[in-house]
GULOZA-893045 format. One record per residue (C-alpha): y, z, x; residue in one letter; residue number from 1. Coordinates in pm, 1 decimal. Layout:
N
{{Y,Z,X},A,NUM},
...
This chain:
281
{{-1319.2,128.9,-5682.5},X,1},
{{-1500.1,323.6,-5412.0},X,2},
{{-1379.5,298.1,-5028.8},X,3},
{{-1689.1,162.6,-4910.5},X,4},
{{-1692.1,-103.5,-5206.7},X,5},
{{-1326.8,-176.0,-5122.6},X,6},
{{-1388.5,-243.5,-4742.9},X,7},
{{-1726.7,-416.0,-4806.4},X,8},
{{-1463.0,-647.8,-5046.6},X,9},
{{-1225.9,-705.6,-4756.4},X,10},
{{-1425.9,-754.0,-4500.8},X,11},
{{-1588.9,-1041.5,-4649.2},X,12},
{{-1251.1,-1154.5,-4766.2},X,13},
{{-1193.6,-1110.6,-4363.6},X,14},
{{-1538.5,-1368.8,-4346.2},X,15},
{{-1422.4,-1617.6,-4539.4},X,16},
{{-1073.6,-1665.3,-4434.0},X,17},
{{-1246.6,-1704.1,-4082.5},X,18},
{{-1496.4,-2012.0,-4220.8},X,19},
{{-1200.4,-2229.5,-4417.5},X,20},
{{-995.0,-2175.1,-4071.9},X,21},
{{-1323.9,-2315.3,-3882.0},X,22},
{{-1388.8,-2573.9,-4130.7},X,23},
{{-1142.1,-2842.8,-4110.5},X,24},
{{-1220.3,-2872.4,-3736.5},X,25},
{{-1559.5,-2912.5,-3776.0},X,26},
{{-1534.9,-3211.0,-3999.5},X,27},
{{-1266.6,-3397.5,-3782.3},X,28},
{{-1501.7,-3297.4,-3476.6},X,29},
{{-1791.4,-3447.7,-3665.3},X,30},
{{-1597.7,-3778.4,-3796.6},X,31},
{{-1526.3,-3822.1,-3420.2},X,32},
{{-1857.9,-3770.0,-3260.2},X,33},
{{-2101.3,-3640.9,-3433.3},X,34},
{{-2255.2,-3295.9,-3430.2},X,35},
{{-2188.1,-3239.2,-3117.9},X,36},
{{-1853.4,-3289.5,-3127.3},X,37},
{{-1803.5,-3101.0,-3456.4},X,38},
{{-2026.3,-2803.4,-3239.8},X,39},
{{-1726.9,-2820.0,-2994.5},X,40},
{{-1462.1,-2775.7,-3244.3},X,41},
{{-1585.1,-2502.1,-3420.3},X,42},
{{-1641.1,-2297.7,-3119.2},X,43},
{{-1257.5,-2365.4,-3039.7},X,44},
{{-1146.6,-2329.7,-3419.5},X,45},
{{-1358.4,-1992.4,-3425.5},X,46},
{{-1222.8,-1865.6,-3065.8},X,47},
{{-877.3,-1963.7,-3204.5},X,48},
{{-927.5,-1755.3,-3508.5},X,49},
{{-1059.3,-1434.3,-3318.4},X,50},
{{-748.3,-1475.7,-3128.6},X,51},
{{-570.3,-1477.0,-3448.3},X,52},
{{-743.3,-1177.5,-3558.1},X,53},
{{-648.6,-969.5,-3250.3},X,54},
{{-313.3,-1048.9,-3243.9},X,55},
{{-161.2,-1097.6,-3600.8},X,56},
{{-6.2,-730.4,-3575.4},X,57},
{{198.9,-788.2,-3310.6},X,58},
{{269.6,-1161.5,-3425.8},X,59},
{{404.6,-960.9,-3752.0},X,60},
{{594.6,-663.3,-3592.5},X,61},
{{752.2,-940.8,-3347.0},X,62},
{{884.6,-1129.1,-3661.6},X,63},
{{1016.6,-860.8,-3839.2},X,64},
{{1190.2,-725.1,-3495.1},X,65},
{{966.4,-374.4,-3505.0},X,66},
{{1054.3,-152.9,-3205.4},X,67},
{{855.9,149.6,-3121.3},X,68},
{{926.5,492.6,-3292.0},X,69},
{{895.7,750.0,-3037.0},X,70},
{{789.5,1124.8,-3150.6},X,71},
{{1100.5,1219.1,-2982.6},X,72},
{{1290.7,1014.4,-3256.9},X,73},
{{1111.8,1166.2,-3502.0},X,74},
{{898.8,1445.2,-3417.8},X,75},
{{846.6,1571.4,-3817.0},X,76},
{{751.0,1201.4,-3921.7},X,77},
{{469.4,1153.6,-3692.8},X,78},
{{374.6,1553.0,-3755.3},X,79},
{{357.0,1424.3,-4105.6},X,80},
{{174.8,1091.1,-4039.7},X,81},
{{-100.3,1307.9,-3849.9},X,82},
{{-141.4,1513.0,-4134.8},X,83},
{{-190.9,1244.1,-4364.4},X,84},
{{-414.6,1006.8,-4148.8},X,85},
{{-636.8,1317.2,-4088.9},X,86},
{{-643.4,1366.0,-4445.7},X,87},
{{-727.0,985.6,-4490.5},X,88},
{{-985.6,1016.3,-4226.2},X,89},
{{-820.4,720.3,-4015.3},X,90},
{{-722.4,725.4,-3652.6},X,91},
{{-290.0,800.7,-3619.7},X,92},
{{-137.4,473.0,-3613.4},X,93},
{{132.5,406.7,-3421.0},X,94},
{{485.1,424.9,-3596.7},X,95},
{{736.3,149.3,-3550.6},X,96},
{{1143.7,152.5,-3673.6},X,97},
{{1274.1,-174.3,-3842.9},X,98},
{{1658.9,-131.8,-3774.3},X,99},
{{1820.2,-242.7,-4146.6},X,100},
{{1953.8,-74.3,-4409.1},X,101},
{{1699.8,-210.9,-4665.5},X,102},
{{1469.7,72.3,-4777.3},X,103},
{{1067.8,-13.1,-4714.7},X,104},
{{748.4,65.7,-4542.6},X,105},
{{437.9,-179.8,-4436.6},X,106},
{{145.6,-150.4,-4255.3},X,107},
{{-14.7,-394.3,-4030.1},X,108},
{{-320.2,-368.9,-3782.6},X,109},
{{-704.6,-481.7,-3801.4},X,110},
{{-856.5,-101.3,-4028.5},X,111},
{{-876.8,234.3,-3964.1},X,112},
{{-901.6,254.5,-3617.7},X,113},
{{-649.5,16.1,-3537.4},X,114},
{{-338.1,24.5,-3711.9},X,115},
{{80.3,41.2,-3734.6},X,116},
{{273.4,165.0,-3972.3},X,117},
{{676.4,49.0,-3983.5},X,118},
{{949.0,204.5,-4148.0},X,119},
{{1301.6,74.8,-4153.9},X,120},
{{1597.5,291.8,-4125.4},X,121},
{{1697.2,273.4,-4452.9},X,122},
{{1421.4,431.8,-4587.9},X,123},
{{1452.0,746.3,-4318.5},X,124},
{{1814.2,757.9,-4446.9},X,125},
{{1765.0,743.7,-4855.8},X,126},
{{1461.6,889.4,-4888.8},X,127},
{{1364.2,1246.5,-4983.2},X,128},
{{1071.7,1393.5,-4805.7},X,129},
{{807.3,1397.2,-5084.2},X,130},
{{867.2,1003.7,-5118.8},X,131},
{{879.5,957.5,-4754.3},X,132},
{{534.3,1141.0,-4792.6},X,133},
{{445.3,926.5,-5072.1},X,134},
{{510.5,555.0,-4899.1},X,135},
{{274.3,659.4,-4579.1},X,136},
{{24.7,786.1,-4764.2},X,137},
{{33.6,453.4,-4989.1},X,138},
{{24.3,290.1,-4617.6},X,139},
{{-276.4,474.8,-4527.0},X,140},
{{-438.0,458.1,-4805.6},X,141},
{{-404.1,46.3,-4731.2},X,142},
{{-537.5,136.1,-4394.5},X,143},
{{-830.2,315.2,-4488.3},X,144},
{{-940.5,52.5,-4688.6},X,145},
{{-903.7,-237.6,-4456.9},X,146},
{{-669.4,-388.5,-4688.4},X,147},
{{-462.7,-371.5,-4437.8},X,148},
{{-646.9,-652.3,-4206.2},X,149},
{{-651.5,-910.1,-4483.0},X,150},
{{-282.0,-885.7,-4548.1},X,151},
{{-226.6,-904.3,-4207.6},X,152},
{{-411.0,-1202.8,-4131.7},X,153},
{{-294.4,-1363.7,-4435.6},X,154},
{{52.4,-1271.3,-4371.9},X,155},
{{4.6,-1431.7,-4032.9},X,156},
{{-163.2,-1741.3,-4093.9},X,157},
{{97.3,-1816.1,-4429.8},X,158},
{{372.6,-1713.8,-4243.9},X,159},
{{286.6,-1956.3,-3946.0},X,160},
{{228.7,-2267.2,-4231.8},X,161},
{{582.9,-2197.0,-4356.5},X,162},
{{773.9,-2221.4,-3987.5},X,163},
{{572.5,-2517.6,-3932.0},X,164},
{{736.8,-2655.1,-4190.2},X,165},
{{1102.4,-2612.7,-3985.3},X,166},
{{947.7,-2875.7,-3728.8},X,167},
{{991.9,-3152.5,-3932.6},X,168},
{{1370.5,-3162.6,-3868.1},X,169},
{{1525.5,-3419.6,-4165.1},X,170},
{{1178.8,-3419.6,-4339.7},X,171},
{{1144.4,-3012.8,-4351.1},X,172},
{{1183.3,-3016.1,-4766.2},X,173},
{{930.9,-3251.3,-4797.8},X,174},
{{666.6,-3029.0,-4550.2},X,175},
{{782.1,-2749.1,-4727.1},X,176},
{{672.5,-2907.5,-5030.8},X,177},
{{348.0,-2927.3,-4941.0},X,178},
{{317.3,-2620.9,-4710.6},X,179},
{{433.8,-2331.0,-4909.3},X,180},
{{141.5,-2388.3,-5203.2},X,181},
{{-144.7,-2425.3,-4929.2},X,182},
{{-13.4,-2071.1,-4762.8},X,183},
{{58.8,-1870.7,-5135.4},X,184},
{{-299.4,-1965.4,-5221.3},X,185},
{{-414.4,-1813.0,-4882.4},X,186},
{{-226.0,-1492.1,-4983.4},X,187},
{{-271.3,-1482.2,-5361.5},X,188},
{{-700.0,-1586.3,-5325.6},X,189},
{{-730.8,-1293.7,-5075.0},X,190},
{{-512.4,-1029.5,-5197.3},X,191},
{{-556.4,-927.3,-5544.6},X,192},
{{-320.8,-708.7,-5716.8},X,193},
{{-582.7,-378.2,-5788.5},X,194},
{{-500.4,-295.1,-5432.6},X,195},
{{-206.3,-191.5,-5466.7},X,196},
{{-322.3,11.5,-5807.3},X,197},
{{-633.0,128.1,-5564.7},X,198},
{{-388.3,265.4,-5262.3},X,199},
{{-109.3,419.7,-5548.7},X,200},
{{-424.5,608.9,-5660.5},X,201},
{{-512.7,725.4,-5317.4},X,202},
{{-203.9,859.3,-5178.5},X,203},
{{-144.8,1064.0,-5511.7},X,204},
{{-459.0,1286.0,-5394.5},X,205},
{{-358.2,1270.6,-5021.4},X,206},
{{-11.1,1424.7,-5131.8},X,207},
{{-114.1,1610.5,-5368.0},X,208},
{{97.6,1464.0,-5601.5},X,209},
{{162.3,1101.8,-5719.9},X,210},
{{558.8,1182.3,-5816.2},X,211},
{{682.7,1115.3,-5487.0},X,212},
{{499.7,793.0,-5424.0},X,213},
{{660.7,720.8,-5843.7},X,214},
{{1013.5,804.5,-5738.8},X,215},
{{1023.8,652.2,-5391.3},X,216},
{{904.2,306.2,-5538.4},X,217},
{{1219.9,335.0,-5800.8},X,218},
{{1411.8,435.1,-5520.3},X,219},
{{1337.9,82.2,-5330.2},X,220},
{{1348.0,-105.5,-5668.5},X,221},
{{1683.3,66.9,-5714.6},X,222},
{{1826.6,-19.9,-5363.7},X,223},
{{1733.6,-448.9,-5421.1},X,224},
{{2052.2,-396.9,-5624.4},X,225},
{{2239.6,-269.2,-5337.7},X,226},
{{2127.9,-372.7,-5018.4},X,227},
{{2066.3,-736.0,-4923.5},X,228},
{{1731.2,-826.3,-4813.1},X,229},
{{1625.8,-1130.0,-4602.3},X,230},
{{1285.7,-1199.4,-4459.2},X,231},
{{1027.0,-1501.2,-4495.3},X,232},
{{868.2,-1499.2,-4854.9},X,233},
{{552.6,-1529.5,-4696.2},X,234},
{{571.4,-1147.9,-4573.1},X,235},
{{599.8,-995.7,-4957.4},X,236},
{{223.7,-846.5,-4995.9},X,237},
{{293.4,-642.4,-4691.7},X,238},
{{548.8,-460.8,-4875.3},X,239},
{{538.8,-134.6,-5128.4},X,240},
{{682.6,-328.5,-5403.2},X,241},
{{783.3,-732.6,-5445.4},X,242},
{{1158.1,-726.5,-5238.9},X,243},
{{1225.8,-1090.3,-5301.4},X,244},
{{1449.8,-1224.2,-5564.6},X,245},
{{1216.0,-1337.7,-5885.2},X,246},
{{1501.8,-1606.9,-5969.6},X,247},
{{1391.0,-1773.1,-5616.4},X,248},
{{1097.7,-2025.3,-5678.0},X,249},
{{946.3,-2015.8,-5334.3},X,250},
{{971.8,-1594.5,-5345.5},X,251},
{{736.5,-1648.9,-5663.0},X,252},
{{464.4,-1830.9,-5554.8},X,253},
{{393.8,-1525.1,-5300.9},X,254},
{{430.3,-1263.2,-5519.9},X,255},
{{79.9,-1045.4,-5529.0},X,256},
{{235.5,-728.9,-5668.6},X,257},
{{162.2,-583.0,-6008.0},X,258},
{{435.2,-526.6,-6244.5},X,259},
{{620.1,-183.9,-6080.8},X,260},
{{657.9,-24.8,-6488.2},X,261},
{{288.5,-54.2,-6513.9},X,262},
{{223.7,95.8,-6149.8},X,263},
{{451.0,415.0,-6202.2},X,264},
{{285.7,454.9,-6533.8},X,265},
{{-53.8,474.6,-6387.4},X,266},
{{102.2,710.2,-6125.4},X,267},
{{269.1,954.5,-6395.0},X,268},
{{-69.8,955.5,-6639.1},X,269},
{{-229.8,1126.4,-6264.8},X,270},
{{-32.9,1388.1,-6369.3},X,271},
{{44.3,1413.3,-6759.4},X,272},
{{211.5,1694.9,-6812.7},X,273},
{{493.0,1669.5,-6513.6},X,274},
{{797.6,1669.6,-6780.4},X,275},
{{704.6,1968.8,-6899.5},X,276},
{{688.2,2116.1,-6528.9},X,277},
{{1017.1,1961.8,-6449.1},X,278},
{{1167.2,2156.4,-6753.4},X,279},
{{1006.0,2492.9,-6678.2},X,280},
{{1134.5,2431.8,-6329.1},X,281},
């Protein structure tokens, strides 16, 4: 799928995420006074939405406790995130540090001119260079094709059904109940699993390479054995692969990941004859 296709795909996504939000408003302003009342509430319901829009990144990188990653943390990192994101023809994002020992990467922001990319400690600390390389570039690649505003938004707006739920004090199961389905079909109808296929694609010819993008996604498949991982289920599709637990039922419903064999077998046909390379080498 072509860039242009891919945004033109999202940003309608974008489009019609904004009219179900306005919709329900409309028709409880209209049941109470007409059309002019329904006129009313979807101003408000589409002002509330733009507001949405605008701020779902930092609504994100607040939940998952992002800090700022200053070059003089990391002065190769962002060298290397410049690189790529002038490679990728998108504006540098800005670089945020998740402080846990759980390996991953995510991006968040509204497209190409506006975007973040996070990276927790763990993943400075286990991984090699190449897949460090690898991850970005898959982040970028998200970026580039505005991907990265849908699963934001989505992120946001599922994430925000699911604490409602802890309002409901002794009848939070029950809300839950009903809550988590409404806010995995806003994730699963807008975020199909070919993006991920579309950005593992993309950051192979940004590095060059697609084996360190392949062994850094074994590496963080590797490390659910090891390192515990807690975070709202709702937040999987902003992740490089699914972190959850697959026994957990809730975890399931918001999985929009392809299967990882089939993803690093794509990645390792880009380059068909790297076992023989490895064995010259």
């Amino acid at each position: 799928m072509s860039v242009r296709l891919s945004t033109a795909r999202n940003l309608l996504k974008l489009g019609l995420l904004f009219v179900v939000f306005a919709l329900p408003p409309s028709a409880i302003g209209y049941a109470v006074g007409g059309w002019s009342a329904a006129t009313v509430f979807l101003f408000a319901a589409l002002l509330t939405a733009a507001t949405i829009y605008t701020y779902c990144d930092r609504f994100v990188l607040s939940m998952l406790g992002a800090r700022d990653l200053v070059i003089g943390e990391r002065p190769a990192l962002h060298s290397t995130v410049e690189t790529l994101a002038a490679k990728a023809g998108v504006v540098k994002p800005r670089l945020y540090l998740i402080s846990d020992g759980y390996p991953r990467s995510l991006s968040v922001g509204r497209g190409p001119i506006s975007s973040s990319v996070v990276i927790s400690l763990g993943l400075l600390t286990a991984a090699s260079p190449a897949e460090l390389e690898g991850l970005i570039a898959h982040e970028l690649a998200h970026v580039r094709n505005h991907d990265v505003a849908v699963q934001t938004a989505s992120v946001a707006m599922a994430s925000t059904l699911i604490e409602l739920s802890r309002l409901a004090g002794f009848f939070q199961r029950g809300l839950l109940f009903f809550l988590a389905p409404v806010a995995a079909a806003v994730e699963n109808l807008l975020l199909s699993p070919k993006r991920e296929f579309a950005a593992d694609s993309s950051a192979a010819t940004l590095c060059g390479s697609p084996h360190g993008l392949a062994d850094a996604l074994l590496r963080i498949e590797q490390a659910g054995e090891l390192v515990s991982f807690a975070a709202s289920p709702a937040t999987e599709p902003l992740y490089p692969i699914n972190p959850f637990d697959r026994e957990d039922r809730l975890a399931r419903m918001f999985e929009t990941h392809p299967p990882l064999p089939e993803r690093i077998k794509r990645l390792r046909a880009l380059d068909p004859d790297w076992r023989e390379k490895l064995l010259v080498a």
